[in-house]
VEXBAVEX-672814 format. One line per 4 residues: number of its first residue (from 1); their letters; for each residue y, x, z of N, C-alpha, C, CB. Coordinates in nm, 4 decimals. Glycine has a CB too. Layout:
// residues N
NUM) a) Y/X/Z/Y/X/Z/Y/X/Z/Y/X/Z | ...
This chain:
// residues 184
1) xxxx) 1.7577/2.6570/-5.4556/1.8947/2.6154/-5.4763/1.9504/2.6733/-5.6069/1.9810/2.6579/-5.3578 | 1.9115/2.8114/-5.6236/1.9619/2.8746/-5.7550/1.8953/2.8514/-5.9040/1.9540/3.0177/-5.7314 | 1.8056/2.8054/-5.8580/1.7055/2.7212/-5.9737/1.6373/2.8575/-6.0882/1.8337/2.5789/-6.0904 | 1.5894/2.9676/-6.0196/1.5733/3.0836/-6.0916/1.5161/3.0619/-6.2460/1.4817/3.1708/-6.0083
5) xxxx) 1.3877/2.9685/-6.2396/1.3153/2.9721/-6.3650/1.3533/2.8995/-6.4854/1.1981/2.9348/-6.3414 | 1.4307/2.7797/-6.4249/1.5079/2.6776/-6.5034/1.6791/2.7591/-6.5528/1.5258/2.5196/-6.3828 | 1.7112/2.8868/-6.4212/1.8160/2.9499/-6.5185/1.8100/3.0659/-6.5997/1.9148/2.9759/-6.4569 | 1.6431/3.0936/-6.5995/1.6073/3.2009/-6.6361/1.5346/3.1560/-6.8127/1.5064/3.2649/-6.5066
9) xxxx) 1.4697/3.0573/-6.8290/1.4194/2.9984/-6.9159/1.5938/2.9741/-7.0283/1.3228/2.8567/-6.8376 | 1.6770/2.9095/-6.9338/1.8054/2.9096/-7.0220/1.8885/3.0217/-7.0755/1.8911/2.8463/-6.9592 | 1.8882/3.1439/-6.9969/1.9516/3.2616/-7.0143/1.8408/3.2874/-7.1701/1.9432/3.3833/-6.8545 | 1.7335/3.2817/-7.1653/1.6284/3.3261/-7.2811/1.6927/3.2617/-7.4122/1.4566/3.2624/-7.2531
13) xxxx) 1.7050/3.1061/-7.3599/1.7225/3.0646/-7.4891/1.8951/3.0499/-7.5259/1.6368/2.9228/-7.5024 | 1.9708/3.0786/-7.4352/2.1029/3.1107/-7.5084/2.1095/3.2912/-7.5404/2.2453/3.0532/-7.3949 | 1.9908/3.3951/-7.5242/1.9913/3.5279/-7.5483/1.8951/3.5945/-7.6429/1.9796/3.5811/-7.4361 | 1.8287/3.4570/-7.7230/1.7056/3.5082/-7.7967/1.7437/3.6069/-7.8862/1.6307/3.4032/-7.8724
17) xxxx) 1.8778/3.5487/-7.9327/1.8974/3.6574/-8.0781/2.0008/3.7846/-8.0552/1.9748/3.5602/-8.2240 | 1.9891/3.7981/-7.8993/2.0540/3.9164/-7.8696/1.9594/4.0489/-7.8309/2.1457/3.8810/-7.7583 | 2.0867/4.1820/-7.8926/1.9843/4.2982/-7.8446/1.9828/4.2874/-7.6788/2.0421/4.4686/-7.8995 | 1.8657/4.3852/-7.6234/1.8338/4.4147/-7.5553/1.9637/4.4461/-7.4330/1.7542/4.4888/-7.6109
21) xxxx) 1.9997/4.5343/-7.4986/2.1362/4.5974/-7.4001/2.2473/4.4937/-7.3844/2.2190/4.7405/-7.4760 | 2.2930/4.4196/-7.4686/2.3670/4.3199/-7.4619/2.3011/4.2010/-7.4064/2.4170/4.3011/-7.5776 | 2.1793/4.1428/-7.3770/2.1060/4.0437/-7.2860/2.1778/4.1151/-7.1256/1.8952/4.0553/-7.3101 | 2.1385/4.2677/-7.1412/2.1328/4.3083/-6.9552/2.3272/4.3344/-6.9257/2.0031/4.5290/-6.9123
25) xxxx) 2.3748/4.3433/-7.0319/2.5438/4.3356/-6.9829/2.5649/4.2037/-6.9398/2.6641/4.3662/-7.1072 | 2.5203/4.1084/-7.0928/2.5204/3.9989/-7.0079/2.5158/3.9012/-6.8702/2.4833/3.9873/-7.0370 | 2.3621/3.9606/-6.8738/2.3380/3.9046/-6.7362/2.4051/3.9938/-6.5837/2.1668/3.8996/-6.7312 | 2.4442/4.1026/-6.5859/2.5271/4.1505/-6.5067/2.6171/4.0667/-6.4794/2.5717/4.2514/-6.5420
29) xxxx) 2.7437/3.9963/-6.6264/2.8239/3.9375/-6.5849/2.8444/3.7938/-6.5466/2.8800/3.9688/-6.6422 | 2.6706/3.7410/-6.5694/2.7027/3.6318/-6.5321/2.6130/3.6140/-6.3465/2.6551/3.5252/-6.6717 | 2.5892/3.7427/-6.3066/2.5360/3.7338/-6.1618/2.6834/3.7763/-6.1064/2.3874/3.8472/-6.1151 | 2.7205/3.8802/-6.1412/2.8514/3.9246/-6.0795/2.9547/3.7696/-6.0536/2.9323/4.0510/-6.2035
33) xxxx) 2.9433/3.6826/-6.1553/2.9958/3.5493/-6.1515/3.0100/3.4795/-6.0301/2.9251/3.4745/-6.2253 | 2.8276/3.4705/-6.0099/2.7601/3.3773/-5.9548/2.8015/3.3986/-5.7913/2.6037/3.3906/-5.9979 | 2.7711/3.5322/-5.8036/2.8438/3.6374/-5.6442/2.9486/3.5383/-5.5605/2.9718/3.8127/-5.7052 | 3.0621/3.5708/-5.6992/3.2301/3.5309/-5.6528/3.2326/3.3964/-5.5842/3.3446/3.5144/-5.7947
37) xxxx) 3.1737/3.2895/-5.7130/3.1661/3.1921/-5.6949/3.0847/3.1314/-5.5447/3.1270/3.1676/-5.8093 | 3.0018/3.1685/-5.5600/2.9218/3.1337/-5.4279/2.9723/3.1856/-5.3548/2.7942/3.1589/-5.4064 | 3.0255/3.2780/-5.2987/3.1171/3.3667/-5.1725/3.2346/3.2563/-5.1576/3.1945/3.5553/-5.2287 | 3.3113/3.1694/-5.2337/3.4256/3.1461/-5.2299/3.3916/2.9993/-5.1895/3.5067/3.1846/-5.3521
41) xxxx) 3.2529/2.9009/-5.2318/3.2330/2.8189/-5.1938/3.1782/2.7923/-5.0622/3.1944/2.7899/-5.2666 | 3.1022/2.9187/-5.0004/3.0342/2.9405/-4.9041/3.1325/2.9457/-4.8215/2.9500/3.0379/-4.9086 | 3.2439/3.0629/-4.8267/3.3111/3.0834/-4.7128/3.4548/3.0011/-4.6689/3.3314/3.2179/-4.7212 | 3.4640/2.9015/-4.8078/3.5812/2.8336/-4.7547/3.5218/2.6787/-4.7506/3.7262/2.8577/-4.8560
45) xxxx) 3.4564/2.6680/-4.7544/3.3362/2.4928/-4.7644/3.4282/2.4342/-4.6687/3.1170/2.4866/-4.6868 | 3.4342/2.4397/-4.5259/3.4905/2.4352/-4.4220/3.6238/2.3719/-4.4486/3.4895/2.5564/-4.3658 | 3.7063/2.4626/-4.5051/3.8799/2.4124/-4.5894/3.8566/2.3109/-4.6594/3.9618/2.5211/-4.7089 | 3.7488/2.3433/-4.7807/3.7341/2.2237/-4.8723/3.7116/2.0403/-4.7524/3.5564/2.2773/-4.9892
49) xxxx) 3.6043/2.0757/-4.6902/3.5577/1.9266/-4.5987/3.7242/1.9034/-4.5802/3.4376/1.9483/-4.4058 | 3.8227/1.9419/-4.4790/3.9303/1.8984/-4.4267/4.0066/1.8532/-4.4769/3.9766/1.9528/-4.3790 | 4.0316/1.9527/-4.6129/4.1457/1.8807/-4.6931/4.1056/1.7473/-4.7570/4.1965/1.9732/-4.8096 | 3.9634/1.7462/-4.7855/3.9719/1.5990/-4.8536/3.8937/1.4892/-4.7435/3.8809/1.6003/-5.0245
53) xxxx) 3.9128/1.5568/-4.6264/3.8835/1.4236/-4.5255/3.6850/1.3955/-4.5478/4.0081/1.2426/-4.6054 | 3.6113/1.4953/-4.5894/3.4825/1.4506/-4.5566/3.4278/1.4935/-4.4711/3.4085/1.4558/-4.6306 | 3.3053/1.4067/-4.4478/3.2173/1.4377/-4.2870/3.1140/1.5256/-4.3340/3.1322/1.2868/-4.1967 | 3.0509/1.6188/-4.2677/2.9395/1.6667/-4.3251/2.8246/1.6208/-4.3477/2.9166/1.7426/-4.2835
57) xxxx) 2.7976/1.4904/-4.2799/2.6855/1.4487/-4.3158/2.6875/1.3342/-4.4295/2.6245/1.4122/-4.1994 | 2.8463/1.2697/-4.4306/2.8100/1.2306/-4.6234/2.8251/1.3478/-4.7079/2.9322/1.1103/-4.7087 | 2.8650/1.4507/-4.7326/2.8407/1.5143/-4.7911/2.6973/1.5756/-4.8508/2.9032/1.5578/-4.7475 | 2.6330/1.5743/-4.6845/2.5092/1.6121/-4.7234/2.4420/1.4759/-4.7894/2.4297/1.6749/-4.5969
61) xxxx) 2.4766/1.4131/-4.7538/2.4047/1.2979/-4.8827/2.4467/1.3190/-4.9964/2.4334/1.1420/-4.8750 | 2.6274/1.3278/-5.0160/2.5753/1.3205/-5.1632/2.5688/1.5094/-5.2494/2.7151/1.1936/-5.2580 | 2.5335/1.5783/-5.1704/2.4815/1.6722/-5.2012/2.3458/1.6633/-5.2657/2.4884/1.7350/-5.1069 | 2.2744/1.5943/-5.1701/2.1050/1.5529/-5.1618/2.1120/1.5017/-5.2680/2.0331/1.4526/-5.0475
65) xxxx) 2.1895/1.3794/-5.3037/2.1681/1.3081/-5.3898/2.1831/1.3956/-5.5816/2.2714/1.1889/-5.3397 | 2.3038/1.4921/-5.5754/2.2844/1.5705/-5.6999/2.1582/1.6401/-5.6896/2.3968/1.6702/-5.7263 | 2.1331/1.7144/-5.5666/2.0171/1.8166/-5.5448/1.9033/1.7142/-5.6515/1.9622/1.8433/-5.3377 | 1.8602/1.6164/-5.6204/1.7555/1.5404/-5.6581/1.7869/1.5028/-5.8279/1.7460/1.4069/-5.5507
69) xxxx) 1.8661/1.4629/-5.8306/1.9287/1.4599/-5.9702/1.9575/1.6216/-6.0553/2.0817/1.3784/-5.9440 | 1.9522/1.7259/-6.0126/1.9005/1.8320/-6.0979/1.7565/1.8560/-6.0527/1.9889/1.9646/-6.0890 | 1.6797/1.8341/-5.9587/1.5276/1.8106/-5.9872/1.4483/1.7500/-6.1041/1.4900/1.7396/-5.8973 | 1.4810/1.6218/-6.1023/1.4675/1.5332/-6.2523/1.4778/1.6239/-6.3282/1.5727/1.4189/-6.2983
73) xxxx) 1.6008/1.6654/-6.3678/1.6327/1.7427/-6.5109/1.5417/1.8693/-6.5068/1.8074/1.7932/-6.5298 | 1.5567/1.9471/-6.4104/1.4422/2.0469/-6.4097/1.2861/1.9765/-6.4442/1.4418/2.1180/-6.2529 | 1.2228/1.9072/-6.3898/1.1095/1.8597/-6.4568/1.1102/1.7941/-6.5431/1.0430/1.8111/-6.4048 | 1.2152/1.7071/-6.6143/1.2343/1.6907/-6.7483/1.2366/1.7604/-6.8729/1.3102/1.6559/-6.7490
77) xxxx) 1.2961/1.8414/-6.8223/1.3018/1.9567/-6.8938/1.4510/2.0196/-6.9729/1.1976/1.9286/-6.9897 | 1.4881/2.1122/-7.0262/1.6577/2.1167/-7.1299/1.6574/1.9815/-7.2071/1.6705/2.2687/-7.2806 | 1.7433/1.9488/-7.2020/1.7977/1.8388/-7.3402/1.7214/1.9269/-7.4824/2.0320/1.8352/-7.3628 | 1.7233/1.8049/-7.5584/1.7360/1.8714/-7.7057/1.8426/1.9287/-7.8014/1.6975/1.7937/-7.7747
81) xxxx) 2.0009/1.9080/-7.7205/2.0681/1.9544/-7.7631/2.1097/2.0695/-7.7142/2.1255/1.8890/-7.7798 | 2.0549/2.1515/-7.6408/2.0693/2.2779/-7.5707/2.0878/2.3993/-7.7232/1.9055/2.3043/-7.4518 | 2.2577/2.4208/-7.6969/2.2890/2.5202/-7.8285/2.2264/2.6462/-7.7717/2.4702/2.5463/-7.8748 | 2.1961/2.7529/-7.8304/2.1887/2.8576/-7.8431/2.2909/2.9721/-7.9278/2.0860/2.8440/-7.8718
85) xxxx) 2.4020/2.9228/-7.9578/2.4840/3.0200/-7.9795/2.5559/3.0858/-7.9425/2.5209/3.0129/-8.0212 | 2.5355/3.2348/-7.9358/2.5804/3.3289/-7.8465/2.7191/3.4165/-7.9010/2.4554/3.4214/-7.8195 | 2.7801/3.3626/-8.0273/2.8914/3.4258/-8.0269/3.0277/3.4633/-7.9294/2.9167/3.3784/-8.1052 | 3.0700/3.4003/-7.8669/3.1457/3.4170/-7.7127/3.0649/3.4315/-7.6393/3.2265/3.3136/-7.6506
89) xxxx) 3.1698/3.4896/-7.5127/3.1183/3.5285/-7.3499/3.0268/3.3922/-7.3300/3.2724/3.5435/-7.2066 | 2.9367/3.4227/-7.2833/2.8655/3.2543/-7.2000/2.8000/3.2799/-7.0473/2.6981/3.1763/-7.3102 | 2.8609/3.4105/-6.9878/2.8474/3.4719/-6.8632/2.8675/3.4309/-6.7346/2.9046/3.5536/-6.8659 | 3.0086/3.3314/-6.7333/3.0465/3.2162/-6.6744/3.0526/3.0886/-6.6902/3.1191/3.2253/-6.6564
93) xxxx) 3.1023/3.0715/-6.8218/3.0117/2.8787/-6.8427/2.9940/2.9108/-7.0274/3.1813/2.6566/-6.7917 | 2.8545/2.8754/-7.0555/2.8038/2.7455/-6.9095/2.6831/2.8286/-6.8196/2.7017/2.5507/-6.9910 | 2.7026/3.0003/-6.7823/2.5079/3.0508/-6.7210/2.5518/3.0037/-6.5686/2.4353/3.2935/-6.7280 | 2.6468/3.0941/-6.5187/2.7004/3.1100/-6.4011/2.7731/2.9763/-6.3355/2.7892/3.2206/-6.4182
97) xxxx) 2.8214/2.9096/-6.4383/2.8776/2.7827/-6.4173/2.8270/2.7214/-6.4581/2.9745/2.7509/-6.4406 | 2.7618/2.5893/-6.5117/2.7244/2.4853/-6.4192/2.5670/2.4981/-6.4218/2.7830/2.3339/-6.4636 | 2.5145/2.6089/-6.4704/2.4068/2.6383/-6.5084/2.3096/2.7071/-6.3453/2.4414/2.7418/-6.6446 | 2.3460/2.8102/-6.3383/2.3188/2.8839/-6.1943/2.3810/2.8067/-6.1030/2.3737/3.0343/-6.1762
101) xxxx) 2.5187/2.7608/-6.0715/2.6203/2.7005/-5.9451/2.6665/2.6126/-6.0420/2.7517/2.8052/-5.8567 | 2.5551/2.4974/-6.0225/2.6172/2.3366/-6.0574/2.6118/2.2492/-5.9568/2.5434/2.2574/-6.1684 | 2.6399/2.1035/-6.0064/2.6926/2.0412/-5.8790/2.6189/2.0312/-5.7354/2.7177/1.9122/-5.9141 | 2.4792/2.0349/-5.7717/2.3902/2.0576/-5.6474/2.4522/2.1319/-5.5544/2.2646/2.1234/-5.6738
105) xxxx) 2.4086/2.2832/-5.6368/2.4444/2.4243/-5.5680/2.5349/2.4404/-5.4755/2.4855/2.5128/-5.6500 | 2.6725/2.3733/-5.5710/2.8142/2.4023/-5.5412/2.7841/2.2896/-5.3551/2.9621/2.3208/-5.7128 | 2.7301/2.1936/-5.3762/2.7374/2.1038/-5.2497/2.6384/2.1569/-5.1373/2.6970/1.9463/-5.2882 | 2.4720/2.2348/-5.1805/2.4361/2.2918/-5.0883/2.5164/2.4384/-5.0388/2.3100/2.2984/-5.1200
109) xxxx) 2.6139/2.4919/-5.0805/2.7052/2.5985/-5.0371/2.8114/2.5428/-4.9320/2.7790/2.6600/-5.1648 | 2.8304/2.4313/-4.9671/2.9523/2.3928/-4.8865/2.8997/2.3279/-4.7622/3.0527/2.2930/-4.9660 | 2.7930/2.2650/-4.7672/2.7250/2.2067/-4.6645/2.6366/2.3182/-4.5623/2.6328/2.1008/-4.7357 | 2.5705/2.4762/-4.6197/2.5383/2.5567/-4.5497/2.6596/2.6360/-4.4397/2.4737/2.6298/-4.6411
113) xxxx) 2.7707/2.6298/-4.5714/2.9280/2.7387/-4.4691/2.9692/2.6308/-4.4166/3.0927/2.8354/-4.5646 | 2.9812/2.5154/-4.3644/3.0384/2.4632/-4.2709/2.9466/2.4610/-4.1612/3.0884/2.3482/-4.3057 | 2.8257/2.4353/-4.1577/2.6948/2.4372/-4.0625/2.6985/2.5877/-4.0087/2.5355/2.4000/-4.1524 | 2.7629/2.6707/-4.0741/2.6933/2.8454/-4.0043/2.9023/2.8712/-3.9494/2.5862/3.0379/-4.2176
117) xxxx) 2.8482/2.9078/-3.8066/2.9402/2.9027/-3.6895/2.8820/3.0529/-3.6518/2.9202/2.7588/-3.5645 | 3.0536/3.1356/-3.6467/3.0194/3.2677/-3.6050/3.0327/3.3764/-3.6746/2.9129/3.2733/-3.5755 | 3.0850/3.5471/-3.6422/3.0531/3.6154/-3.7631/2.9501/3.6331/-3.8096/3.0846/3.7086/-3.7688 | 2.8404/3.6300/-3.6872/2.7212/3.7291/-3.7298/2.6455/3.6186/-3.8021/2.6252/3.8137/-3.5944
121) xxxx) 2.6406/3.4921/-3.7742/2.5558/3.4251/-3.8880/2.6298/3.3681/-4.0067/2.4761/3.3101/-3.8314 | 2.7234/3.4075/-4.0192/2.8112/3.4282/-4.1399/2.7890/3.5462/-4.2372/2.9442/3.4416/-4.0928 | 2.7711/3.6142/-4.1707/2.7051/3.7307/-4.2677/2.5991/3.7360/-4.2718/2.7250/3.8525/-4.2507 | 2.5029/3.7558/-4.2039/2.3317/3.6872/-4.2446/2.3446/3.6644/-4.3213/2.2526/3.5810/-4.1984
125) xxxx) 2.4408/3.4747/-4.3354/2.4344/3.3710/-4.4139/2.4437/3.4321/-4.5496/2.5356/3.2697/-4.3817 | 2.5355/3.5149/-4.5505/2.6175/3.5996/-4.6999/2.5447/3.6821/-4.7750/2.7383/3.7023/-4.6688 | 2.4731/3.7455/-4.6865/2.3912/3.8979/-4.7229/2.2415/3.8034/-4.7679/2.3655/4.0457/-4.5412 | 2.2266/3.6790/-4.7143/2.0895/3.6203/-4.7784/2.1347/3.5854/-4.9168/2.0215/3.4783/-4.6966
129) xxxx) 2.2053/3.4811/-4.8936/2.2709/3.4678/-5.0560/2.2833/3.5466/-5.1299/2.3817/3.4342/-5.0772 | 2.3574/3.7087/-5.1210/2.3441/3.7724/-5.2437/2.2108/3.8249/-5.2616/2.4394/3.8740/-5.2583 | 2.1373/3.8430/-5.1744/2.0084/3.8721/-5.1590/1.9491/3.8460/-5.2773/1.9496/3.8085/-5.0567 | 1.9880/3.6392/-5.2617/1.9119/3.5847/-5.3391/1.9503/3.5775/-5.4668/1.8851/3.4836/-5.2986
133) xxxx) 2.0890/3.5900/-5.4743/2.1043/3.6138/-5.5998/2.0756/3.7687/-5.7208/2.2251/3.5753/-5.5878 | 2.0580/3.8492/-5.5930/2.0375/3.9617/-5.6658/1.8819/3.9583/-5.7676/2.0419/4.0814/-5.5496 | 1.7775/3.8542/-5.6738/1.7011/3.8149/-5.6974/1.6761/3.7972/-5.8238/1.6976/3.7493/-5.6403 | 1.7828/3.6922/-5.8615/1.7975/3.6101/-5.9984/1.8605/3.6970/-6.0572/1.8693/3.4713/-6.0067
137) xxxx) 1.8992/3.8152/-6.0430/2.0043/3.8992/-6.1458/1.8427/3.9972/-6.1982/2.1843/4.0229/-6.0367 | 1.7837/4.0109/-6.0934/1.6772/4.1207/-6.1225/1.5860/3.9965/-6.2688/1.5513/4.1749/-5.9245 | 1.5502/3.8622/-6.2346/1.4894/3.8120/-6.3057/1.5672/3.8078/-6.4672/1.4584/3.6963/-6.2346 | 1.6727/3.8147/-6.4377/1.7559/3.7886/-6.5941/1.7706/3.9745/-6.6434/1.9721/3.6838/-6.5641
141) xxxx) 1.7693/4.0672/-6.5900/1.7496/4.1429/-6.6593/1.6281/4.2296/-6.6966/1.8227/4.1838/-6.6349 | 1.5217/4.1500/-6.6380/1.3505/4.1797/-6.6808/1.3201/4.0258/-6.7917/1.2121/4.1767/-6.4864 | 1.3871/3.9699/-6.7925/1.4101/3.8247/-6.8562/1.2969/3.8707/-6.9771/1.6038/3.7755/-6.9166 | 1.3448/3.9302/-7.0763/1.2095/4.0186/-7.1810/1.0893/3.9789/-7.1826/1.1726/4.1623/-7.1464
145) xxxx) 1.0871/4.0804/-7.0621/0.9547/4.1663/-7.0205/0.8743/4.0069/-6.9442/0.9999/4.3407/-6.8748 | 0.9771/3.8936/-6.9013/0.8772/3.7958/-6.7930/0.8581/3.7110/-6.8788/0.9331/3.7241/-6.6466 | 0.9144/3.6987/-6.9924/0.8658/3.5853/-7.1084/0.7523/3.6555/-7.1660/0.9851/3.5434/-7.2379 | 0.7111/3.7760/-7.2525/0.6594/3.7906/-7.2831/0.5157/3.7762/-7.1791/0.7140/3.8637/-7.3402
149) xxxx) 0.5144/3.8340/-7.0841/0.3942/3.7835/-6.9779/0.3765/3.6709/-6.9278/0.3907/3.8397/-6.8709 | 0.4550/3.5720/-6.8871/0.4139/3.4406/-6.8688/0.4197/3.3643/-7.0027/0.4981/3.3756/-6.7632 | 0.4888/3.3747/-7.1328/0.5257/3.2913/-7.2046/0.5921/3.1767/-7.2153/0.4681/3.2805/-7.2320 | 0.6564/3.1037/-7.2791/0.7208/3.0196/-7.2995/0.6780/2.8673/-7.1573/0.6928/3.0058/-7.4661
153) xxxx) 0.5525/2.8721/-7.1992/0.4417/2.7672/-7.1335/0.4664/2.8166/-6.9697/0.2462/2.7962/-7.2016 | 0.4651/2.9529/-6.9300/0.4337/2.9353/-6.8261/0.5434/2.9197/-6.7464/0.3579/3.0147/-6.7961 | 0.6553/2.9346/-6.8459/0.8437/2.9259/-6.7835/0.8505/2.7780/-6.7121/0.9971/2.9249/-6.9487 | 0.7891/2.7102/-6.7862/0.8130/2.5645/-6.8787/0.7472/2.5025/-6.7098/0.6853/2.5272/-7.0872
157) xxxx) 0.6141/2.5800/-6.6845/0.5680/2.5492/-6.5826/0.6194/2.5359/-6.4284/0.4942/2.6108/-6.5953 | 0.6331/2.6671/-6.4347/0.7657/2.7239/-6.2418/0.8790/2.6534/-6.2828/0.8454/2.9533/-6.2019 | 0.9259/2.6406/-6.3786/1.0983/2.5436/-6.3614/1.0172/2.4128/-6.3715/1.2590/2.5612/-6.5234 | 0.9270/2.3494/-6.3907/0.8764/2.2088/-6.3055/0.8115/2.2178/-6.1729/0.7698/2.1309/-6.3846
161) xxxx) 0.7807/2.3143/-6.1493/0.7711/2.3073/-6.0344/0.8721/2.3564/-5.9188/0.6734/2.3508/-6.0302 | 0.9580/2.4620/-5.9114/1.0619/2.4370/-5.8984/1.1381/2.3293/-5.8771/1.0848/2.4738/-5.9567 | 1.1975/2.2090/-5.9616/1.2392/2.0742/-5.9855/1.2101/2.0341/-5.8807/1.1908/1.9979/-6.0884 | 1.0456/2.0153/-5.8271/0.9337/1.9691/-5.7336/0.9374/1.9869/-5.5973/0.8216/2.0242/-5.7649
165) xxxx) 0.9849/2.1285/-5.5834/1.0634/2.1589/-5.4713/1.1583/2.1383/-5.4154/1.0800/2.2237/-5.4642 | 1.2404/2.1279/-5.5204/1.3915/2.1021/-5.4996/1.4054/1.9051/-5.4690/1.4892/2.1689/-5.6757 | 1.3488/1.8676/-5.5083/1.3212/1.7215/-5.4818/1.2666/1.7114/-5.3724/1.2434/1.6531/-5.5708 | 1.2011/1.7835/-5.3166/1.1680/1.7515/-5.1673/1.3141/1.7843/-5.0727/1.0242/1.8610/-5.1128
169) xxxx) 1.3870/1.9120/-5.1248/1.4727/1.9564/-5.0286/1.5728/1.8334/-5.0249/1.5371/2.1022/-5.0632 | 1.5948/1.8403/-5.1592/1.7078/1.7181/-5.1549/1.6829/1.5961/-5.0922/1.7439/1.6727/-5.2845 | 1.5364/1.5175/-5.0335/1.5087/1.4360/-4.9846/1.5284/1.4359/-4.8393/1.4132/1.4188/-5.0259 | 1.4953/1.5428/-4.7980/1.5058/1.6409/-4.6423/1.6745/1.6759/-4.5860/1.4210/1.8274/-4.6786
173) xxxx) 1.7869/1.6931/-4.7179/1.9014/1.6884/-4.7241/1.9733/1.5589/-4.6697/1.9213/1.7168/-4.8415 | 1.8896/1.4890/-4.7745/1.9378/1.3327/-4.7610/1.9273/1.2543/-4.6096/1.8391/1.2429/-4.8669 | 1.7796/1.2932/-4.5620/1.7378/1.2003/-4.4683/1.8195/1.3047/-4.2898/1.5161/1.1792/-4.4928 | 1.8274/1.3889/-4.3408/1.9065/1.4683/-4.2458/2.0696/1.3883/-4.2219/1.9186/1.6358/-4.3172
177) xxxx) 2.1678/1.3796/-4.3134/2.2401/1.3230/-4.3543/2.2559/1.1365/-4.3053/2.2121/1.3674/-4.4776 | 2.1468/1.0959/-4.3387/2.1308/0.9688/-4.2689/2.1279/0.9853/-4.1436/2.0237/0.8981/-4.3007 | 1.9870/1.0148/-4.1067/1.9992/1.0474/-3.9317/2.1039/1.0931/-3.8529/1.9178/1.1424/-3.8915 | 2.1686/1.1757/-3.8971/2.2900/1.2236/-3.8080/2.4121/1.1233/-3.8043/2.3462/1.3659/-3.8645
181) xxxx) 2.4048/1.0314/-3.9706/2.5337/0.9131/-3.9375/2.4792/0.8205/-3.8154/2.5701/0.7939/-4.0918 | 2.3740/0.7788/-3.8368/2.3077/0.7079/-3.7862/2.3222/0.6755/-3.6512/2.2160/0.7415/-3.8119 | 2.3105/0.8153/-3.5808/2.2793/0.8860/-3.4165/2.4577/0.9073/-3.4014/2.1508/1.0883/-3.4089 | 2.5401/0.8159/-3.4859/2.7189/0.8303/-3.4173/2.7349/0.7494/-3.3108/2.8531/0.7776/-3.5217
């Protein structure tokens, strides 16, 4: 969902021409971001469905349906116009925003916190997420050290495959989504 290698390959190339210490402030502030954001989509998803009158299972379609549509782009690969200039903050948009929690993301968050009923799997739910994001915070501040060992090629590789994955989920999203209108 967080698309680690495809946001990790991007953090590289909007941080090439930064020092060292300023890559890992960086990426602090754009996980610390990612935190808020996802906490706020996760735990109010629920508010969001009501106020604008959606069901959860179109949602989960057209969740599925972005999910699959940043698959593509992940095995497509960055545009060619992907800037790399790092003079301003770029911690929240575009790493943390729409980069890490884009439209996919933002719809598999809202579609997981309305599905999780309860405190205790509410926090599970919470404590996996930052989990996972801590995950991706650990990858962006070894970011360096994992290019130089996999290289460019092998980035190029896990964020297509990745994509690959994520195209299945989003298919599994989708057909979930059908079935349940379906079975009204």
């Amino acid at each position: 969902m967080l698309t680690p290698f495809f946001g990790l390959t991007m953090f590289l190339a909007f941080t090439e021409n930064m020092e060292r210490s300023q890559q890992r402030r960086l990426a602090l502030r754009c996980i610390a971001a990612v935190v808020i954001i996802s906490m706020v989509l996760f735990h109010f998803g629920e508010i969001i469905f009501s106020l604008f009158g959606i069901t959860l299972d179109a949602f989960r379609i057209g969740a599925g349906a972005l999910l699959f549509l940043s698959a593509v782009n992940l095995i497509r690969g960055p545009g060619a116009g992907v800037s790399t200039a790092s003079d301003g903050d770029i911690s929240v948009v575009p790493l943390a925003m729409p980069i890490i929690v884009g439209p996919a993301t933002i719809g598999t968050l809202l579609v997981m916190g309305a599905t999780m009923q309860g405190t205790t799997t509410r926090l599970i739910g919470s404590l996996a997420l930052v989990t996972a994001i801590m995950g991706l915070g650990i990858l962006f501040y070894l970011a360096p050290a994992i290019e130089r060992l996999l290289g460019r090629t092998g980035l190029a590789i896990l964020t297509k495959i990745t994509g690959l994955i994520l195209a299945a989920l989003s298919a599994q999203i989708v057909f979930t989504g059908i079935r349940n209108f379906m079975n009204q």
